[in-house]
C-alpha positions in Angstrom: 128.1 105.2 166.2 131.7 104.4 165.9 134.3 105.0 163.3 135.6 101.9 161.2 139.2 102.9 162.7 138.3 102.1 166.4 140.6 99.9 167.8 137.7 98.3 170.0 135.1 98.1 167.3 134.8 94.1 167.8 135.2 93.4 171.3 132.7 91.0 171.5 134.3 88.4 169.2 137.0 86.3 170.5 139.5 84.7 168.0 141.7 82.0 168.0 144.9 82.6 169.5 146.8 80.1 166.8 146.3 82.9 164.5 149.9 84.2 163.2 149.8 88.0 162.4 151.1 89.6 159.2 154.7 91.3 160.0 155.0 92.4 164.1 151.5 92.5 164.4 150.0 90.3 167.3 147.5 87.6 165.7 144.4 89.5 167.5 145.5 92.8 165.9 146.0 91.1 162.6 142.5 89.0 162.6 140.8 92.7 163.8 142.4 94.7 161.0 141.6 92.2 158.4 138.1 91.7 159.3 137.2 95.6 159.7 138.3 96.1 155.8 136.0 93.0 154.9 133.5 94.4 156.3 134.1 98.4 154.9 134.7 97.2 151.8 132.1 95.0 151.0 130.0 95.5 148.1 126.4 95.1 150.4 125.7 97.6 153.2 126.6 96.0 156.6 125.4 98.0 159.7 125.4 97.1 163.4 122.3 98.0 166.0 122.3 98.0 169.7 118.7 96.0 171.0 117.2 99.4 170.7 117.8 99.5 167.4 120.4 102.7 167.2 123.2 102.2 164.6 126.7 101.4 166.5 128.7 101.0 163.2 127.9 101.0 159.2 130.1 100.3 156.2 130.4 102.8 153.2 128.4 100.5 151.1 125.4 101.4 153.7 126.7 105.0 153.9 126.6 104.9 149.9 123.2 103.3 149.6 121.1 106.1 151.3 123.7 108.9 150.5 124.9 110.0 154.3 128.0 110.8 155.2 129.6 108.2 158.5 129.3 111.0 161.0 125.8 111.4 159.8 124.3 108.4 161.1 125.9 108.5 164.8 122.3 109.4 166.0 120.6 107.1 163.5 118.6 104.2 164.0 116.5 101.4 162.6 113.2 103.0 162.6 114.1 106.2 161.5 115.8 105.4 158.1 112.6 102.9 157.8 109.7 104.3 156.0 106.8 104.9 158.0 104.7 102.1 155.7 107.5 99.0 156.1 107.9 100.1 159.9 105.4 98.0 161.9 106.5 95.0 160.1 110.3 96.2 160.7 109.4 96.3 164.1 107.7 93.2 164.7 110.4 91.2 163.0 113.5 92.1 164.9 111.4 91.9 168.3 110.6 88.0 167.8 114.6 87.7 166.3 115.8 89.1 169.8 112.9 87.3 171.6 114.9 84.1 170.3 111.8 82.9 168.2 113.5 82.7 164.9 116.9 82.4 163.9 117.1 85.4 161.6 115.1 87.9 160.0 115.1 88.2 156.0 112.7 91.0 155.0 112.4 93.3 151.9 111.3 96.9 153.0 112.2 100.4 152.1 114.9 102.8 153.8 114.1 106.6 153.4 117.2 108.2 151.5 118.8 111.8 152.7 117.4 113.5 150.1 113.9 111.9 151.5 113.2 109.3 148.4 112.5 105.5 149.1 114.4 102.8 148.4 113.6 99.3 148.4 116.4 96.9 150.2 116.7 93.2 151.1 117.7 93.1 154.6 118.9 90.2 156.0 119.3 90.3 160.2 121.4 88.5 162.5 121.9 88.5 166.1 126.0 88.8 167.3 127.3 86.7 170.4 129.7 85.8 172.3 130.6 82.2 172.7 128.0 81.0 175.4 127.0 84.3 175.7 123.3 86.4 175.0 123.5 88.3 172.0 125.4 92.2 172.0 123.6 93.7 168.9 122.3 92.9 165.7 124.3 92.7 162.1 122.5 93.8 159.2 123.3 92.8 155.4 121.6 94.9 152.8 121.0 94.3 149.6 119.6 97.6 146.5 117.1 95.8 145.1 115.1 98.6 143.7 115.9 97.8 140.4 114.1 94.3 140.7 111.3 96.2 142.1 110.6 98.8 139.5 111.1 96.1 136.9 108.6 93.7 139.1 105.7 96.6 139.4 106.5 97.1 135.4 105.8 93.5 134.6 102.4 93.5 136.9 101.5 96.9 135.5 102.0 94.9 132.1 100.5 91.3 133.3 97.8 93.4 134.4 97.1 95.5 130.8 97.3 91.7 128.7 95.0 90.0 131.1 92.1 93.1 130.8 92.8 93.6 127.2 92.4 89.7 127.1 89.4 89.7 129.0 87.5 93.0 127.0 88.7 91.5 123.9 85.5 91.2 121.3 87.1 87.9 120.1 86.7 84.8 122.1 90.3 83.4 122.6 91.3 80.0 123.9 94.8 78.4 124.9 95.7 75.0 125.6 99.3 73.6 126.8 101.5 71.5 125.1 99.2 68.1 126.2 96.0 70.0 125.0 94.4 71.3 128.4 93.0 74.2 128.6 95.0 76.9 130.2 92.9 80.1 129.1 89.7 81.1 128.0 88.3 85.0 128.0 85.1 86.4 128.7 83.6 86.2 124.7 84.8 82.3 124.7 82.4 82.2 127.8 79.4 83.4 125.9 79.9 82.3 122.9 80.9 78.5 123.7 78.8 78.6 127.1 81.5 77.7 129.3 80.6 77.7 133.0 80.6 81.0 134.9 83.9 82.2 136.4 86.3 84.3 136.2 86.2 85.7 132.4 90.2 85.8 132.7 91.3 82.6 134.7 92.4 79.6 134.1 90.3 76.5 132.9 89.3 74.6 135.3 89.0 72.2 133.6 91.7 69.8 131.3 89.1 70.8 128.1 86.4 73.3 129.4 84.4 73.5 126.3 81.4 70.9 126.7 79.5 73.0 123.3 78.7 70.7 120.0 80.9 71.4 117.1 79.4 71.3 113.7 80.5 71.9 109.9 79.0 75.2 108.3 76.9 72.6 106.8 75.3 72.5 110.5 74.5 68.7 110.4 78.5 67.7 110.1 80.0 67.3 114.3 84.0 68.0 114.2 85.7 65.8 116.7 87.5 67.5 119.6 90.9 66.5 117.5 89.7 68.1 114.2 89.3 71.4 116.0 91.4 74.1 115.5 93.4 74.3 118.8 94.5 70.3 118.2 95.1 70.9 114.2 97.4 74.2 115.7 98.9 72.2 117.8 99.6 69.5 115.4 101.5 72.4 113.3 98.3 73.0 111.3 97.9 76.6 110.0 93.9 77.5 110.7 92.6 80.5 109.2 89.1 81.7 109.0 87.4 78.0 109.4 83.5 78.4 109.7 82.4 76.4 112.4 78.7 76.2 113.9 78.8 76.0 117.9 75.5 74.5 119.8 76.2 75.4 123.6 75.1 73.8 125.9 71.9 75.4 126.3 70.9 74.5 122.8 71.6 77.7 121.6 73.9 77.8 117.9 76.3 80.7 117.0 78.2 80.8 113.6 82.0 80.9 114.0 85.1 81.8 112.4 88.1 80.3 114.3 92.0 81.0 113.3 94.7 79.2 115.5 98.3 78.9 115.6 100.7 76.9 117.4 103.2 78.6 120.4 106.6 78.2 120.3 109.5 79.1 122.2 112.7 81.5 121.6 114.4 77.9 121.4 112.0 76.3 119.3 109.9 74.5 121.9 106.3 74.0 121.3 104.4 75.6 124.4 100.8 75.3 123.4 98.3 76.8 120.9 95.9 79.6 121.0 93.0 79.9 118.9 90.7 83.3 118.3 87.2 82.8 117.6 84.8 85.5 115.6 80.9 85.0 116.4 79.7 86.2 113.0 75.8 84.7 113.7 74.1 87.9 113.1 76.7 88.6 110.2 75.5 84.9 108.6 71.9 85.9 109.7 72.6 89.1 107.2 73.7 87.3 104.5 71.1 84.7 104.7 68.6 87.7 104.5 70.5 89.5 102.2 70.4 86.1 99.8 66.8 85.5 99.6 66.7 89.4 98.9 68.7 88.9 96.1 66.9 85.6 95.0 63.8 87.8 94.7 65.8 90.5 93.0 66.9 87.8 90.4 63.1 86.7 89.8 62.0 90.2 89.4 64.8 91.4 86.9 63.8 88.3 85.1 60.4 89.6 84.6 61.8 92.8 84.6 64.4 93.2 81.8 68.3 92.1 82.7 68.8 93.4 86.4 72.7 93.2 85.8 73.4 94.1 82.2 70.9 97.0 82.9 73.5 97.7 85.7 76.1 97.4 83.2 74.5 100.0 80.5 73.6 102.7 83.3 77.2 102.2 84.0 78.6 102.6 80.6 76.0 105.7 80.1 77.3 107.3 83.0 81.2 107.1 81.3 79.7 108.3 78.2 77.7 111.1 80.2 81.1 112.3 82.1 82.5 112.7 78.6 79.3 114.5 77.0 80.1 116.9 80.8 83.4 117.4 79.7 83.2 118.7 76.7 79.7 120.9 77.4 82.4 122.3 80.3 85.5 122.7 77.7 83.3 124.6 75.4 81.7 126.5 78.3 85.1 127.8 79.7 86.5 128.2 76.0 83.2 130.5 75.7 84.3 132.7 78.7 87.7 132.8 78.1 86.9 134.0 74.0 89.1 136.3 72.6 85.5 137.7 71.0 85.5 140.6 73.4 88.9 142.1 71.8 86.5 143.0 68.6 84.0 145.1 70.7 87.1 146.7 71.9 89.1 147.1 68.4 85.3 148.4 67.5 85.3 150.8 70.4 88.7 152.3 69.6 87.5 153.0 65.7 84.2 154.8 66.8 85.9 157.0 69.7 88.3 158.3 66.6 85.6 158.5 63.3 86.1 162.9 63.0 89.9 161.9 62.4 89.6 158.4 61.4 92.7 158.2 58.9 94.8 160.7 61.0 94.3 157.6 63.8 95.1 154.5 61.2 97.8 156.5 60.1 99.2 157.2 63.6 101.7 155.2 66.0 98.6 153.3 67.7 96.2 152.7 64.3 99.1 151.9 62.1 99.3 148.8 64.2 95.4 147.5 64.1 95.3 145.8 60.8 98.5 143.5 62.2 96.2 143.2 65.3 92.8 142.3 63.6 94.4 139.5 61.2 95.8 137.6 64.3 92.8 138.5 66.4 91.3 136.5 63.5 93.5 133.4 63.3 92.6 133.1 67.1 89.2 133.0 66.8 89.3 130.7 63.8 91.1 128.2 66.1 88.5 128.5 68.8 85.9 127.9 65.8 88.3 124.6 64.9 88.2 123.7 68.5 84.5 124.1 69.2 83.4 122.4 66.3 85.7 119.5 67.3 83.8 119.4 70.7 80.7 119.9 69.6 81.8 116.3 66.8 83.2 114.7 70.1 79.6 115.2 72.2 77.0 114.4 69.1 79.3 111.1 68.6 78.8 110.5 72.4 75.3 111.1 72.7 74.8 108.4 69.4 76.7 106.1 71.7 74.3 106.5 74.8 71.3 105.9 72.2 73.0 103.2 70.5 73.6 101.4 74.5 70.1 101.9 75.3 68.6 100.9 72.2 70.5 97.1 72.9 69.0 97.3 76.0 65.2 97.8 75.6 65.9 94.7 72.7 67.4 92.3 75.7 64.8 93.4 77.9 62.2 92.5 75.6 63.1 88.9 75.3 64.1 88.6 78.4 63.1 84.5 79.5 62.9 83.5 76.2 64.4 80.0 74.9 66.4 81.5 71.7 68.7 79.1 69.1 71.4 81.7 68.5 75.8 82.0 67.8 77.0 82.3 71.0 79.6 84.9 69.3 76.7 87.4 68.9 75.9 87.4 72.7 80.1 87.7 73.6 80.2 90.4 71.1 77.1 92.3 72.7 78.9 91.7 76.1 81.7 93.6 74.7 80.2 96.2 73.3 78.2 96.9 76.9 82.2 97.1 78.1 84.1 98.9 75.3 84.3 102.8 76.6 85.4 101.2 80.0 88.0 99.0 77.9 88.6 102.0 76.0 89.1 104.2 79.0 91.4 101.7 81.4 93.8 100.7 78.3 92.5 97.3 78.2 93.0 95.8 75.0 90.7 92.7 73.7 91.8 89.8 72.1 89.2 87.7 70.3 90.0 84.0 69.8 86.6 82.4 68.5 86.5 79.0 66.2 83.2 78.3 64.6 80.8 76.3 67.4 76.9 75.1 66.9 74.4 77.5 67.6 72.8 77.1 71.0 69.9 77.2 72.6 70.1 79.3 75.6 68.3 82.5 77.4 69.9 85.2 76.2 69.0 87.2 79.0 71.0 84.9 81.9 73.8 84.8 79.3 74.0 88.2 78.7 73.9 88.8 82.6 76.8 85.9 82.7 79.2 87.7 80.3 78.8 91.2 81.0 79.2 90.6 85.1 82.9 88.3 83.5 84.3 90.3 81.4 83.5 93.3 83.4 85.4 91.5 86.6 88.5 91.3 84.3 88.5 94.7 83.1 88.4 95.6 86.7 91.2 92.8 87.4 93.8 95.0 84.8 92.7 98.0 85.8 94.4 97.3 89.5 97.1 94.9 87.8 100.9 96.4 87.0 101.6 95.0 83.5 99.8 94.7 80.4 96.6 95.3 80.1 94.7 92.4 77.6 91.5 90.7 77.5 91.3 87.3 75.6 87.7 85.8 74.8 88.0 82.5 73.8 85.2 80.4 71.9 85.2 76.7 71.9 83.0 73.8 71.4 83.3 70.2 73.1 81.3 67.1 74.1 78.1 68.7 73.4 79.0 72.1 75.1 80.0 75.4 74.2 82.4 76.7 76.3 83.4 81.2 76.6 86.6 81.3 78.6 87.6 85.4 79.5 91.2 85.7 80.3 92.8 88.9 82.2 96.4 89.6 82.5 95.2 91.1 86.3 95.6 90.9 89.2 95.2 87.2 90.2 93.0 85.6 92.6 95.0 83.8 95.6 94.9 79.9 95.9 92.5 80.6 99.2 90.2 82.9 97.7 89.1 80.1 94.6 87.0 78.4 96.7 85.4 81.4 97.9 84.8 83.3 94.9 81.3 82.7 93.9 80.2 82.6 97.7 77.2 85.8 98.2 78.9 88.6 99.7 82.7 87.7 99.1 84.8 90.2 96.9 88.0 91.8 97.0 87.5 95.0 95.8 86.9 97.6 97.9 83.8 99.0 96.2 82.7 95.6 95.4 79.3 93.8 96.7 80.3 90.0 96.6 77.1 89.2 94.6 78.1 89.3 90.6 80.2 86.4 89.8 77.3 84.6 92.8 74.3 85.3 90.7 76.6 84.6 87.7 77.2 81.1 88.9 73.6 80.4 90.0 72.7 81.6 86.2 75.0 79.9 84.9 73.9 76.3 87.1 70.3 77.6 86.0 70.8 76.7 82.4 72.6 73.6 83.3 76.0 75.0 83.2 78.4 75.7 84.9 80.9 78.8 85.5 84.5 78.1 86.8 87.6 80.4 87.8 91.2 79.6 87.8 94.3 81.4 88.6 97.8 80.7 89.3 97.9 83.5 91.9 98.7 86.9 92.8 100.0 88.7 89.9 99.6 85.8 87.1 96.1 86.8 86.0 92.5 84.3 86.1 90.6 82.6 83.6 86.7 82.2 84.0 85.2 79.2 82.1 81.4 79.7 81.5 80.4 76.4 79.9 77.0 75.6 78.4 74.6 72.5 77.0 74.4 73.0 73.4 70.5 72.5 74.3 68.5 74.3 77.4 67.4 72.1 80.0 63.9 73.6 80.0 63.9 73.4 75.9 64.8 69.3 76.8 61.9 69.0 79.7 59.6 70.3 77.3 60.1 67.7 74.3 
């Protein structure tokens, strides 16, 4: 291969002899000498081949690229510094550009470096003539494009991880462009909307690939195609959670909950939507099960005594039975840890001296023992104090537990009767069902009652109305930050007596009002979603009605149980 500095390095160019040289140089020298530094100091790797493909000339940027010295490549060639895997395709190419059959030969293959690693270049190939003449060798332009490359194989390697987590996802998702088609739909979105076999990952075929009826939770209600939630997202709708009832094609329904957004751009630009679908039929399918359950569980605790407040009591006797534990365990350990024991010793020390007896009470350990038996005794008289206290504590407890049952076994007595009664005396039960978990959370109670007309109700569903209400809003300042009050409020209006139970809790956000007396809904994590539903279906029972409001997070709720100053069932009868 020859040096950059030979004088005859381009013999096979001729140049124009109008050329003026630079100083006393002739106008060939000049042109030579300028265009051997273009092409040594280029900033891509130029090399020349003969026809058999051995190097006659490369610039440093070449030299650079795959880290050889010049005088290291003067028995180089094409097909060695080509790895063995890009060779055949090497090969081919430059034999059709020297065969004439295309003009030049633009290829992206890899070179093996000195130090034997790969690296991928864009080589774009030339044949060199002279004017009329056949070509004398071959001019290569190189290009490091490993950089591209590693950062293409990255992106596929990604491209590659979306679409498979896509297509395994347990969620159906869709896509649609910017005009609504469909552009992507993964394997769950073809079972659960029936969408004809194909590739669970590819692209719609097509504009809207869903054919499957769209119903209302109510299952009779059809939602147009522009009511769904990839057209509301794309309209700049917000769609979260919307139950939906899907009837593929096959007549088959699935239960749906579908939340979409709307795509946009770094710049703003809308690109499409994408919705993700849940299939919660067999969680529906549950609940459904679970409701008629709990319908029969209402009948029987109707025949049975109050279900719920019974709940409630077995609650409030467990508190009362964790205090009645603690202080059976204080006066257990105060018991082992007596100060008793010290007499048996003091007693011990008097009959292992009774020959000398007054030599010992008059000596330096005996002088000391009357000192020690008076404060031995102002100890034990403060464990007396202390266990007495204990013992007051855990007989006022267990009068308690007898006093909680004793209100119970008189509910559950009457239990489906139709009873004229004050409506005060059933909130004031309620309340006393609740006070040692008021007592214990720091809740305080307000009472806000105006004289109203007696009632005629069933105590029993009322009962099981308040105690499940208040209850919830003790629960609600428990978890809350600030103060801690309950306010029961007693009014009368149009014919109605109306409890309202306000918590300075919690909250209940704006999209959780709708939902709160729905079976299984709650937001407490050691909650079952079916209180405040059996509440209301108690409440509608005896033609009332049972109502929340909040102003949201942080700002506390209000529940409203309002009630016919007659029962419906007292009114059927007359």
């Amino acid at each position: 291969m020859k040096s950059a500095e030979s004088t005859a390095l381009y013999p096979i160019l001729d140049y124009p002899d109008s050329l003026e040289a630079p100083g006393d140089l002739p106008p060939l020298d000049a042109l030579d000498a300028l265009f051997r530094n273009t092409v040594e100091q280029a900033p891509v790797g130029i090399a020349f081949a003969s026809r058999d493909g051995s190097y006659r000339y490369c610039n440093k940027t070449f030299c650079a690229m795959l880290g050889f010295a010049p005088e290291e490549l003067n028995d180089a060639s094409i097909a060695g510094l080509t790895l063995s895997e890009d060779l055949e395709v090497t090969t081919v190419g430059l034999e059709r550009l020297w065969r004439g059959e295309i003009g030049h030969l633009d290829v992206e293959k890899r070179y093996v470096r000195k130090d034997g690693t790969a690296l991928w270049i864009r080589v774009s190939t030339s044949l060199v003539r002279r004017p009329g003449e056949e070509a004398v060798c071959s001019v290569e332009f190189l290009r490091d494009i490993s950089v591209r490359k590693d950062m293409a194989a990255a992106l596929v390697q990604n491209q590659t991880l979306l679409a498979t987590l896509i297509a395994e996802l347990p969620l159906a998702l869709l896509a649609c462009d910017v005009a609504g088609r469909m552009t992507h739909y993964n394997r769950a979105a073809i079972e659960l909307f029936g969408i004809p076999s194909g590739d669970a990952a590819a692209l719609a075929r097509n504009p809207y690939a869903l054919t499957s009826d769209v119903f209302r939770a109510d299952r009779t209600t059809p939602v147009p195609a522009d009511e769904r939630p990839l057209a509301r997202a794309l309209r700049g709708h917000e769609v979260s959670d919307a139950e939906f009832v899907v009837v593929r094609p096959d007549g088959a329904a699935r239960t749906a909950l579908s939340s979409a957004r709307r795509l946009v751009g770094p710049a703003g630009q809308a690109l499409g939507a994408v919705a993700v679908v849940q299939d919660i039929t067999e969680r529906r399918q549950a609940d459904e099960e679970l409701e008629q359950v709990h319908k029969q569980l209402l009948v029987a605790s109707r025949h049975a005594g109050m279900a719920e407040v019974a709940t409630n009591v077995l609650h409030n006797v467990g508190n009362v039975l964790n205090s009645v534990n603690v202080s059976a365990s204080l006066l257990a350990e105060r018991i082992k840890t007596s100060k008793c024991a010290r007499l048996g010793q003091v007693g011990a020390l008097l009959k292992a001296h009774t020959a000398d007896l007054a030599g010992f009470l008059a000596g330096p350990q005996g002088k000391h023992l009357p000192e020690y038996l008076q404060e031995l005794a102002g100890d034990l008289a403060a464990e007396r104090d202390a266990a007495v206290e204990e013992l007051t504590a855990l007989r006022g407890n267990v009068e308690h537990i007898k006093e909680i049952v004793a209100m119970q076994q008189s509910y559950a007595r009457r239990g489906g009767l139709i009873e004229t009664l004050d409506i005060r005396a059933l909130v004031e039960d309620s309340l006393r069902m609740n006070e040692g978990a008021f007592s214990r959370h720091g809740v305080t109670i307000i009472r806000d009652y105006r004289d109203v007309p007696p009632i005629e109700v069933d105590k029993h569903k009322v009962l099981q109305i308040l105690v499940n209400v208040i209850r919830n809003a003790k629960y609600a300042c428990h978890e809350g930050t600030g103060a801690k009050t309950v306010t029961v409020r007693i009014r009368a209006s149009n014919g109605s007596v109306l409890v309202s139970v306000i918590d300075t809790g919690v909250g209940i956000a704006g999209e959780n009002l709708e939902r709160i007396f729905s079976h299984g809904f709650t937001t407490r994590a050691e909650g079952h979603g079916f209180g405040l539903h059996s509440s209301a279906l108690a409440a509608k029972a005896l033609g009332g009605t049972l109502l929340a409001e909040s102003a949201g997070p942080g700002h506390g709720a209000t529940f409203t149980l309002t009630l016919p100053l007659r029962s419906p069932e007292s009114s059927d009868a007359g």
